[in-house]
C-alpha positions as CSV (number, residue, x, y, z in Angstrom):
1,X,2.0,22.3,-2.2
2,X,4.6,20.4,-0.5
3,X,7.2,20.7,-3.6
4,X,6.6,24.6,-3.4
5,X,7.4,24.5,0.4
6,X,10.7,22.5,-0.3
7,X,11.7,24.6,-3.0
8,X,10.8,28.2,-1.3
9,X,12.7,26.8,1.9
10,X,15.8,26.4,0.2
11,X,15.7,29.4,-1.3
12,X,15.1,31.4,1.9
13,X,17.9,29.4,3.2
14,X,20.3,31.1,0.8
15,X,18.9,34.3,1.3
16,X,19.2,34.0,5.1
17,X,22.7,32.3,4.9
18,X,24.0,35.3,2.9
19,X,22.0,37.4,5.5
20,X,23.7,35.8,8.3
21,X,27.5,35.6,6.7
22,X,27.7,39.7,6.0
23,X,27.8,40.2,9.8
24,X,31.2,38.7,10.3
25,X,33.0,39.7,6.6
26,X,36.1,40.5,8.4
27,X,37.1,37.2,10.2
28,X,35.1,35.3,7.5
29,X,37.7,37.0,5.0
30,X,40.9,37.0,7.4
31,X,39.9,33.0,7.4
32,X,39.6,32.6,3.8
33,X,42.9,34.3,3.4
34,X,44.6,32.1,5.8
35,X,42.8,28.9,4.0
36,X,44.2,30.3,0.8
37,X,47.4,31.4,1.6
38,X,50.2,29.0,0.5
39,X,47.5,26.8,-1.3
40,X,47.3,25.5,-4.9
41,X,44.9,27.8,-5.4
42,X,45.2,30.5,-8.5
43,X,47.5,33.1,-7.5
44,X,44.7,35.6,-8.6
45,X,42.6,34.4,-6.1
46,X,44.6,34.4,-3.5
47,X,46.3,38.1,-4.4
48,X,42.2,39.1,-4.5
49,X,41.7,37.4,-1.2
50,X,44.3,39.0,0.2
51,X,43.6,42.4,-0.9
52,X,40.2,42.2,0.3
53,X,41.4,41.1,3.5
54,X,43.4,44.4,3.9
55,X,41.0,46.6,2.8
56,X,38.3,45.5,5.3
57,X,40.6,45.2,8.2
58,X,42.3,48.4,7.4
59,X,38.6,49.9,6.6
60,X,37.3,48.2,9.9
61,X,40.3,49.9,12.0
62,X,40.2,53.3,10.8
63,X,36.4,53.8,9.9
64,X,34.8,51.2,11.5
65,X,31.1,52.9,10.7
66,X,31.4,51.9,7.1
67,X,30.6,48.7,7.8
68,X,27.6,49.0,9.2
69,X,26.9,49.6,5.5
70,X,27.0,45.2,5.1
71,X,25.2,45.2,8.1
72,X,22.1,47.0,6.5
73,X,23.3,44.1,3.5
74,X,22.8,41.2,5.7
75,X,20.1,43.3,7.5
76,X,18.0,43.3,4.0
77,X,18.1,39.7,2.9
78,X,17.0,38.9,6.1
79,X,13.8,40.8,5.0
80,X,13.7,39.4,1.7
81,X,13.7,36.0,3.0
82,X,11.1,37.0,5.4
83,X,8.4,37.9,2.1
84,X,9.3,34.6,0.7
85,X,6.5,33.5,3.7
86,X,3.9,35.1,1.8
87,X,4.2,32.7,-0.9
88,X,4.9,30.0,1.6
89,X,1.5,30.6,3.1
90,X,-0.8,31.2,0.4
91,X,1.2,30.4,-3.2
92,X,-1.4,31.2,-5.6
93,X,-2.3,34.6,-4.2
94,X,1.4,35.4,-3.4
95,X,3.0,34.8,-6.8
96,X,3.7,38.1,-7.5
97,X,6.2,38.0,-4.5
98,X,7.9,35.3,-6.8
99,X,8.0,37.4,-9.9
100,X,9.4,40.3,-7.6
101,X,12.3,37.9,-6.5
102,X,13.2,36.3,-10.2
103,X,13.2,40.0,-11.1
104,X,15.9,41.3,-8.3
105,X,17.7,37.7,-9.3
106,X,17.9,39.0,-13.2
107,X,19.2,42.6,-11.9
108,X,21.8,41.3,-10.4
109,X,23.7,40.7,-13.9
110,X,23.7,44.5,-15.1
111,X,24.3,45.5,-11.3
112,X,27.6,43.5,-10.8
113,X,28.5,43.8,-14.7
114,X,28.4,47.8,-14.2
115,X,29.5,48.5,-10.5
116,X,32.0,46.1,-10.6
117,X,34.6,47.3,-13.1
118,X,33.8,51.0,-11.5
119,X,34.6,49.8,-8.0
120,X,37.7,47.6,-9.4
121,X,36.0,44.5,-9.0
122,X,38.1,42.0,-11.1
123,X,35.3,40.2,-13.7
124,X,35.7,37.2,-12.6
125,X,34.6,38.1,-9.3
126,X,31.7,39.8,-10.9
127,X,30.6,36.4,-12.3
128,X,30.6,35.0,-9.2
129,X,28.5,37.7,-8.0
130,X,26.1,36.9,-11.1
131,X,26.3,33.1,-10.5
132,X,23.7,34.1,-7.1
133,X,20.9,35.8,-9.2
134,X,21.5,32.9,-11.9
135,X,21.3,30.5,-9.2
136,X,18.5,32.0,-7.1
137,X,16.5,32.0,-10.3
138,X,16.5,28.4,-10.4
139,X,13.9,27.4,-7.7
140,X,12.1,30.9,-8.4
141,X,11.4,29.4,-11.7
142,X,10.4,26.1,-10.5
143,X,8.0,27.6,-7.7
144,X,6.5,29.9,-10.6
145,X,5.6,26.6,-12.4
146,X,4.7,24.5,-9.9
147,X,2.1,27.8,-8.3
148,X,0.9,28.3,-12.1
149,X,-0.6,24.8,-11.8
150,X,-1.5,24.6,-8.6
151,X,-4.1,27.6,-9.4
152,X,-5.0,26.4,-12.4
153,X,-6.0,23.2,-10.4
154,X,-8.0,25.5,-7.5
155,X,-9.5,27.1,-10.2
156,X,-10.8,24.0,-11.6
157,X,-11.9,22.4,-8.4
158,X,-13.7,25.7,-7.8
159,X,-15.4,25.6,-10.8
160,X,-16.8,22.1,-11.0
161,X,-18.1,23.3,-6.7
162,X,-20.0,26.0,-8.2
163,X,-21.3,24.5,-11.8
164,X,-24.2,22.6,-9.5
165,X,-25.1,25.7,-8.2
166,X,-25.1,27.1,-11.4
167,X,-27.7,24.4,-13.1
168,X,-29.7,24.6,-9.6
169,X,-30.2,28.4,-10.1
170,X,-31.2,28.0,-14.0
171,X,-27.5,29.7,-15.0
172,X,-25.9,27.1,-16.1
């Protein structure tokens, strides 16, 4: 149980941290830009960094409501983290939370492979994008083994509870 726990906490730790750093894009960005500017990193980058840095402060400036569009974003994996407590709680009876979650990780590949060339996404952005649901798959998969035999265990302790009974009662 206590392997599950670690493994769902870090999860919801991601979930929550990605949550948590939608609220600020704009200075988040403006910084990155900064950090990047006049660095050895690939000019791509930084030309990307820098484009996104304009579009949400110019966005921000003129049409400041549209933003409140990533603040539903970090608003919603808030939530999300918040079901991961189901399975925190009770595991065995809250595994389908865990298949729900491994699911939304494997539709973020055909999500960022098709919106992202339609909103001019450069591809290797897109893989970074697909690198979270690969990644976030990782401990899902781990908690889905590590819950599969923890009720396989309950479900053998129970049995050998009620197999007395059984004989006791002339069923068994």
């Amino acid at each position: 149980m206590t392997k599950i726990r670690v493994w769902l906490i870090i999860f919801i730790v991601g979930l929550v941290a990605s949550g948590v750093t939608a609220f600020p894009l704009e200075h988040e960005v403006r910084w990155l830009h900064n950090l990047l500017d006049g660095s050895p990193a690939p000019q791509a980058l930084v030309d990307w960094i820098a484009r996104v840095d304009r579009g949400i402060t110019e966005t921000n400036d003129r049409y400041p409501f549209i933003m409140y569009g990533t603040d539903w974003l970090a608003f919603a994996h808030l939530v999300i983290a918040v079901a991961f407590w189901g399975p925190f709680r009770d595991p065995v009876r809250n595994i389908w939370i865990i298949d729900w979650g491994m699911i939304a990780c494997v539709g973020v590949v055909p999500l960022a492979l098709f919106a992202g060339p339609v909103r001019g996404i450069p591809i290797w952005w897109s893989v970074i994008d697909i690198s979270f649901g690969v990644f976030g798959i990782i401990p899902l998969l781990v908690v889905r083994r590590l819950i599969k035999r923890l009720g396989s265990a309950e479900a053998a302790n129970q049995d050998a509870l009620e197999k007395p009974l059984r004989v006791i009662h002339g069923a068994g």
